[in-house]
N, C-alpha and C positions, 0 to 999 in steps of 0.2 A: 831453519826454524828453531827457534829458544824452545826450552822447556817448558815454557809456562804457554805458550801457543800450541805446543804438542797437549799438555792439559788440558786446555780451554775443547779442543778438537774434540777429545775422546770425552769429554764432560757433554759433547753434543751427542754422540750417541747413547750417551745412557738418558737423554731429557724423560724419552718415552715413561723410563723405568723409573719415573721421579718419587710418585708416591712410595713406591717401595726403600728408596734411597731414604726420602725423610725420616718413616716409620723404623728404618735401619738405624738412623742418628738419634732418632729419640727410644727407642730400645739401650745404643750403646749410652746415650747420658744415663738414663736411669738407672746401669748396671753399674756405671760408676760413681753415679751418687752416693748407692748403695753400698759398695763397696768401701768408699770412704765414711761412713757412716761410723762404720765396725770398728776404728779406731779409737772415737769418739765413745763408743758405749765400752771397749777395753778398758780404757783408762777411768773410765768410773767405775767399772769393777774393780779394777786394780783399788780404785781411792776406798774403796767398803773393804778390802780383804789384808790391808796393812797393817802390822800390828799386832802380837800374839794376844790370844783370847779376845780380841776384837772384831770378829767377820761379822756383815751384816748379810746371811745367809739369803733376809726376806729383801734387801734389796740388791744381790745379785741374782738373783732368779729370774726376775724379771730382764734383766738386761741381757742373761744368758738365752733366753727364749728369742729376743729384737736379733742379739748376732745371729741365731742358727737363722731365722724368718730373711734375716739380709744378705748372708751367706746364700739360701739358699734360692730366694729371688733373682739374686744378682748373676747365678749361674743359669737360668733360666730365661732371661734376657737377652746373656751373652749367648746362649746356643739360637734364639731366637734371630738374634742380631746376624750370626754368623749363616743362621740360614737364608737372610733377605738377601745379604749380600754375596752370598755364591748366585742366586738368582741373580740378580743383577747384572755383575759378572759375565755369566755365561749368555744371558739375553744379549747384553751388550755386545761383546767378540759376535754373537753368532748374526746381531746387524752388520758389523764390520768385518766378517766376512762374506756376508752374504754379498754385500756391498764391493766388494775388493774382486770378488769372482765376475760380478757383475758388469764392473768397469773391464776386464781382459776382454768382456767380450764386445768394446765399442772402441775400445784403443787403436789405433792406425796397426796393420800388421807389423813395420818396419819398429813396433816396438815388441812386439815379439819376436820377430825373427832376431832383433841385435842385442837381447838376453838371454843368457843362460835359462833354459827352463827350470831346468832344477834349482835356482835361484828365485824365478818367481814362485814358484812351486813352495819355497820355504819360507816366504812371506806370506802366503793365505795359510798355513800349518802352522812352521814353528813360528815365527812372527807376532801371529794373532794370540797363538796359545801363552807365549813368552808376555803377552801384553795383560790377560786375563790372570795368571799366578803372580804378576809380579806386581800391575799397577792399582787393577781394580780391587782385588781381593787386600791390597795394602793399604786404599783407601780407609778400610775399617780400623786397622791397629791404630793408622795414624791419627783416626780423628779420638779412639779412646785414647791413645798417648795423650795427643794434646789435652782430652780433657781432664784425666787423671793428674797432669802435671799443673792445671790450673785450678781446679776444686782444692788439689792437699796445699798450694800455695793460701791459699783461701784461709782453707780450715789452719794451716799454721799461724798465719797471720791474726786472725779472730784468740788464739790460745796465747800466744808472745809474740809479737813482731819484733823484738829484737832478736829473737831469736830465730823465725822467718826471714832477718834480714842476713842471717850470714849464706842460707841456701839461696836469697838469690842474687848474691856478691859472686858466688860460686859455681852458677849454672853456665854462665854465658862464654867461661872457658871451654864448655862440655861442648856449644852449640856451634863456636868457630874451630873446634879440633876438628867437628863431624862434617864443619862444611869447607874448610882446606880440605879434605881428605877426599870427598866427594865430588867436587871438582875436575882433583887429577885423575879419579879413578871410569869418569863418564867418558872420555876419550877413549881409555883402555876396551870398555864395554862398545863402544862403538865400532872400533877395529873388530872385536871379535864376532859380534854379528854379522857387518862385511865379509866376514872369513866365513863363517859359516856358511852364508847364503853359496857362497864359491866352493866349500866341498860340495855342499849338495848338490850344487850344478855340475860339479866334474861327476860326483858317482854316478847322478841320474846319466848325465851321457857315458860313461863305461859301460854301464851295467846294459844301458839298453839297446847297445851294441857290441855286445860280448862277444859274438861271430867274429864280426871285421877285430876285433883285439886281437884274438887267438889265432885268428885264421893269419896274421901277419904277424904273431908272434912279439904281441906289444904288451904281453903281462909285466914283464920289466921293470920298463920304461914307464906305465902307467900306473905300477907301483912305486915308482921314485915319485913319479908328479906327484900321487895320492899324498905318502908321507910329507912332502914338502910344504903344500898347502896343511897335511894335520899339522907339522909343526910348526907353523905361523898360528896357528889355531889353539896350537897348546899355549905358547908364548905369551899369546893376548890373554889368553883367561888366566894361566897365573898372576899373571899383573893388575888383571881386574881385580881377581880374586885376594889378592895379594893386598892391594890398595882397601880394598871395601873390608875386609877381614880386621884392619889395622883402628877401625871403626869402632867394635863394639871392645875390645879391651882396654881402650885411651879411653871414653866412655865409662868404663864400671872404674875407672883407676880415679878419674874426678866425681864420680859417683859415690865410690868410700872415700872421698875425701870429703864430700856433703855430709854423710853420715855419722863421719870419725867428728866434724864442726858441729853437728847438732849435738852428739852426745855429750863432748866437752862441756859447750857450752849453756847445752842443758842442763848439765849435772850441776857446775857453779850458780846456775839459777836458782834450782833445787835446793841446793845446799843453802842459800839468802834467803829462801823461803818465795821467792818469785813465782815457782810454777809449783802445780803439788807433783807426788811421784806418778799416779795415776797420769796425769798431764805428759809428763816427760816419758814415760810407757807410748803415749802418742803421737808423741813425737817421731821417736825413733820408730814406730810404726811408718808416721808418714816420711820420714826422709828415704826409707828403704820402700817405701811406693812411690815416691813423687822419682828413686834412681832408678827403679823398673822400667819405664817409658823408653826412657832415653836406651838401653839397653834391647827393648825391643823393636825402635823403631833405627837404631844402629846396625839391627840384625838385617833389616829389611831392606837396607839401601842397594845392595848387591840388585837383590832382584827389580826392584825400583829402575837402580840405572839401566839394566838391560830392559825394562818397558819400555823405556823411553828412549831406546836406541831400534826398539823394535815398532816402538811406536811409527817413528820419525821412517823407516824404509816403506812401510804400510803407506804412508802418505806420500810418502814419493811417487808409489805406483798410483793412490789415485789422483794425485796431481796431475800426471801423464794428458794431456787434452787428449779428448776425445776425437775420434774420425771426425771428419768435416759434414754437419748436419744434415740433413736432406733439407732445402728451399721449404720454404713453407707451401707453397705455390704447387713443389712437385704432385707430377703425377703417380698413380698406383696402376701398373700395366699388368693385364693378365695372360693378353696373347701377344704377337708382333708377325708381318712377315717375314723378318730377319733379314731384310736391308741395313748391313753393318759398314760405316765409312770410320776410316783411322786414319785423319787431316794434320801434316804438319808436328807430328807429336816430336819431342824432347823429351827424353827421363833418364835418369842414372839414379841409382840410390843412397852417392854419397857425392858432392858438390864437386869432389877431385879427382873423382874418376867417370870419365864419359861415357855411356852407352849407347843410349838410341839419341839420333838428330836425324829433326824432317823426314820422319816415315812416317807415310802416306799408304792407305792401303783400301780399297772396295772391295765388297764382297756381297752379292747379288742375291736376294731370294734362294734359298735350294742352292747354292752352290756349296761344291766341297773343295774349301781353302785348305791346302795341304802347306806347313810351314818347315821347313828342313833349312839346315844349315851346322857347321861343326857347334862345340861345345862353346858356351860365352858368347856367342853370335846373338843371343837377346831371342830367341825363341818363347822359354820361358815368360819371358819378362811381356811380351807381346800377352798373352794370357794374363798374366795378371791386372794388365791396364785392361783387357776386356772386361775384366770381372770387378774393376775397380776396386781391387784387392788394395792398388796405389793409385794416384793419380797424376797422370802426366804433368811435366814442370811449364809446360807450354804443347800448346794443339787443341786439337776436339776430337773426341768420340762421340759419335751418333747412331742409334735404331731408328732405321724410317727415318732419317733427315731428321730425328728428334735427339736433342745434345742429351747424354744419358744423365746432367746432373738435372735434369729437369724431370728427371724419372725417379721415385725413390728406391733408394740403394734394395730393399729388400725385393723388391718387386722385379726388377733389375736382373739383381743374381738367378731370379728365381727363372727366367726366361730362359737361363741356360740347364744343358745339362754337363755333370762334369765329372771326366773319368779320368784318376791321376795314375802318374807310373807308381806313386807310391800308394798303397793302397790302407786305405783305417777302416778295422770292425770294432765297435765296443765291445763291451764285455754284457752280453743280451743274446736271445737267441736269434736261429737265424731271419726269421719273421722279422724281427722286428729289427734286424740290420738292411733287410731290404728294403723295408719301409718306412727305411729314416727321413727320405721326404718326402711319403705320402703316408702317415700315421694312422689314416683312417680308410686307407686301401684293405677289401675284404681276402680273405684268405685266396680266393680264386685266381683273383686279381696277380698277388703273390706270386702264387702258382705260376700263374701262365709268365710274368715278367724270367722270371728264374727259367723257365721252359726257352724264352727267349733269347736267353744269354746263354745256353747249354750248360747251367750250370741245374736243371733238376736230377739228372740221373744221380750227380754223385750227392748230394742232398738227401734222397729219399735213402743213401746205404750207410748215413749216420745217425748215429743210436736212437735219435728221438726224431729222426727229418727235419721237420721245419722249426721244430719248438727245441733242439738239438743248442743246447748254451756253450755261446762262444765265450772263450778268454780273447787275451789281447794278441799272445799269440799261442800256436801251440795243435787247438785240434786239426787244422786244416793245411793245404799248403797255400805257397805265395801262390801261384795260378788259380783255385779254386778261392783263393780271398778276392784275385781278381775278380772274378765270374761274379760274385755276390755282389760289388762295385756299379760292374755293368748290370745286375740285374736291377739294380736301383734307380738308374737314367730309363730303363727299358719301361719302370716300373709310371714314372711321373712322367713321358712320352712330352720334354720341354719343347719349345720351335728349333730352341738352338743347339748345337751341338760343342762340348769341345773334349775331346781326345787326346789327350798331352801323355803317348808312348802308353796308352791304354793299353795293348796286347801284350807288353815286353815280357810277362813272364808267366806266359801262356804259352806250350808246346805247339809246333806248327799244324798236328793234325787240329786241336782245338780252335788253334788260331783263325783255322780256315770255316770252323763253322761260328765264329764269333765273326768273321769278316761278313761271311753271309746277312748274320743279324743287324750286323752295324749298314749292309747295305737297305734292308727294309727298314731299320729303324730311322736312317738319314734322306729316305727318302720325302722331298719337301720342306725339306727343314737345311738352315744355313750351316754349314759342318768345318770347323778350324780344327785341325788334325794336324798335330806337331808328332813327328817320328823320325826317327835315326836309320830303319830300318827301311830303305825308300821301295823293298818290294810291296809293300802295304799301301804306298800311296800313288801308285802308277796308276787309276783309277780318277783322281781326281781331278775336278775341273778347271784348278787352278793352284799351281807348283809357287809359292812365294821361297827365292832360295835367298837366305840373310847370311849376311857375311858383317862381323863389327858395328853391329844393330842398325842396318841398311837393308834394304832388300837390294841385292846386284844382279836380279835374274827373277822372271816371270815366265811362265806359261804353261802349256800341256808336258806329260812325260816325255811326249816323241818330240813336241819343239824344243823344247829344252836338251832334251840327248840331240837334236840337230844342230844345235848352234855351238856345242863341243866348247863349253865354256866352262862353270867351276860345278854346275851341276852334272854335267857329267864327270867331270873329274869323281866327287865323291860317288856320284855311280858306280863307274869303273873303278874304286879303290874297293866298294864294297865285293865288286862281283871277282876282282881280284883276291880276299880276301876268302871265297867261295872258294875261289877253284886251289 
């Protein structure tokens, strides 16, 4: 995407803020109208005050009273000016992020899962913010540059144009120094926001795994990574820096050369009697205004080109296509009796590496599908096509004989309930972590769920109970963040169940009175129970044992240890493991 379609884009999000935009442009003309003005009225004071015992006292006074009046207008506009457009500004980024947050949350997951988070993470922050201090707030300078450098052309032209004519024999050296230089240096700027987004991503994942670091003793080696990437990161922004910086000095060096032309050859006018001195006073007034511009909007290109380097990743991410619609047609399901068929399915997550072919699987009202098999066997992966996290590359999934895309996605998820090994609390208290999906469930309600999951005893022995504010992590442990998990399924009581290693880091006496719950709570409702652990699933009605995303074995715990195949193999490895 050029620059000027990155423009055109972020031109659309400020449409809203239009009126404020215009009243911002006509603020900044008339501060520089005003401003140029002041020159004009100098140089006629200057023409009454030349001359000893010649001052026309009664007609500089008046013209001393128009500068302060314009002087002081003009600062008044500009503060004015300056304050539409931080609004604008800031309304603007906070549509385009609202909007960029918005999109994460309809984007296929395989695009979150195959980026750095802390990478997306620094495109809705630094990104937007890099976009708001460099592009829109630059908007203002540049549109006073340009007009400052077209009104004193103006006003020079109107006083001598020949004299106007050597500033602008002279400018257009200024305007292709600034745009070679600008050029090479947007590449640079480019590199180094790529760089950027990649520390953020590597620190977000140290940091918020700093156990597994230290516990394996990888402070090191994740100190070399770190440095490696800052030095790629330093490298680009000197040369940004480097390049954009070389701007505003080549700039002010043909800027005193307009200057050093106007005086010259204003003074030889003067001296022929062409311009009076008052005149030529305004001159070089304006040649040192009309070299201002360029010097300020020289200053500005640094942050410029990183907008639009920052611009352009923002739009990458909402480029992203969205999940695949729901049919217009679909249905919105509120109950089901959890008749679950998985016909023929194909999925791998990358086109070169195979996982699941032609797995086929039933699952009957009320039963409990227990899923075991080693590590990479596509267990997981079976859960996520239930929940149409992905979608199979070829098969069907069906509730009740109903193909699930003819169900819409929300209504869908929501038939399940779903308890992961890895367990998220926001930062809220505990109330309202249990009743993340049912928000308008009463206190009681709460109560009793949490009572279900045995997690109220240790609830009611923290500081505030239930109104007790969690961080991300910190007050509680890994087992009791479980329990608050499960108290959440217990809480919304869905038809479906699913269980992906829900107990794993809950202590066995706990375990056994969570197993109890999970037994009431699954009672009539279709139960997929993926675990590593197979004393937990000796119970169920139905053993799927996958091996290379196959299933190579079916049935109860006791046919399956009778047929002395690979599910008892992993039996016998675990109860080996035991003794």
């Amino acid at each position: 995407m050029r620059n000027a379609g990155v423009l055109l884009r972020i031109l659309r999000y400020m449409k809203p803020a239009l009126p404020l935009v215009v009243l911002a442009l006509l603020c900044a003309a008339a501060s520089v109208g005003l401003q140029l003005w002041i020159p004009v009225l100098i140089g006629d004071a200057v023409d009454h005050i030349i001359g000893a015992g010649s001052v026309d006292f009664s007609a500089v006074q008046p013209l001393l009273v128009k500068i302060i009046f314009a002087a002081a207008a003009s600062a008044l506009l500009t503060w004015l000016m300056t304050l539409l457009t931080n609004k604008v500004s800031y309304a603007t980024v906070k549509r385009m992020r609202t909007e960029v947050f918005g999109r994460l949350q309809t984007v296929p997951l395989s695009y979150i899962d195959s980026n750095a988070h802390g990478d997306i993470m620094a495109r809705i922050t630094t990104d937007v913010d890099q976009v708001a201090d460099g592009l829109l707030q630059g908007f203002a300078q540049l549109f006073t540059g340009v007009a400052t450098i077209v009104g004193t052309l103006l006003f020079m032209l109107s006083i001598n144009p020949s004299i106007a004519l050597v500033v602008i024999i002279i400018t257009p050296l200024s305007l292709l120094l600034a745009s070679v230089i600008a050029k090479r240096s947007f590449r640079t700027f480019r590199e180094q926001m790529k760089t950027r987004g990649e520390i953020s991503g590597f620190a977000e994942e140290m940091i918020g795994n700093q156990k597994v670091v230290r516990a394996f003793s990888h402070e090191r080696a994740a100190q070399e990574q770190f440095e490696e990437i800052n030095s790629r990161l330093y490298q680009s922004g000197v040369k940004s820096q480097f390049f954009s910086s070389l701007v505003n000095p080549s700039t002010r060096f043909i800027n005193a050369l307009v200057y050093a032309g106007v005086g010259i050859f204003g003074a030889l006018s003067a001296i022929g009697g062409g311009i009076s001195i008052g005149q030529l006073s305004s001159f070089l007034i304006y040649a040192n205004q009309y070299a201002k511009p360029f010097n300020e909007i020289s200053g500005v290109i640094a942050e410029l080109q990183t907008a639009f380097a920052s611009a352009r990743r923002i739009f990458e991410l909402l480029d992203t296509p969205e999940e695949l619609p729901d049919p217009a047609n679909a249905q919105v399901w509120t109950d089901a009796r959890g008749n679950v068929q998985m016909k023929d399915i194909t999925f791998s997550y990358t086109p070169d590496v195979k996982l699941i072919e032609g797995f086929s699987m039933m699952a009957a009202s009320g039963q409990r599908i227990a899923i075991v098999g080693p590590t990479g066997s596509g267990k997981t992966t079976i859960i996520n096509l239930l929940m149409r996290f992905y979608d199979p590359q070829k098969g069907t999934i069906s509730i009740d004989g109903t193909n699930v895309h003819a169900i819409t996605k929300d209504s869908m998820r929501a038939l399940y309930g779903m308890v992961l090994q890895e367990t998220w609390l926001f930062a809220g208290s505990v109330k309202e972590n249990i009743a993340f999906g049912h928000e308008s469930a009463t206190e009681e309600e709460v109560i009793a769920a949490a009572k279900a999951a045995g997690a109220h005893s240790f609830i009611r022995r923290l500081p505030q109970g239930y109104d007790t504010i969690l961080a991300e992590e910190g007050a509680i442990s890994e087992g009791q963040r479980q329990l608050l998990a499960i108290a959440r399924i217990m809480l919304t009581q869905p038809p479906m169940l699913i269980l992906d290693e829900a107990t794993s880091s809950i202590d066995t006496r706990t375990e056994q009175k969570i197993q109890q719950a999970f037994q009431k709570m699954m009672q009539g409702k279709t139960s997929f129970i993926v675990a590593h652990r197979l004393s937990t699933i000796r119970e169920a009605d139905l053993i799927l044992v996958m091996r290379d995303g196959n299933i190579v074995e079916q049935g109860s715990h006791r046919e399956l240890l009778e047929k002395h195949g690979f599910y008892a193999q992993l039996w016998n490895s675990q109860f080996e493991q035991v003794e």
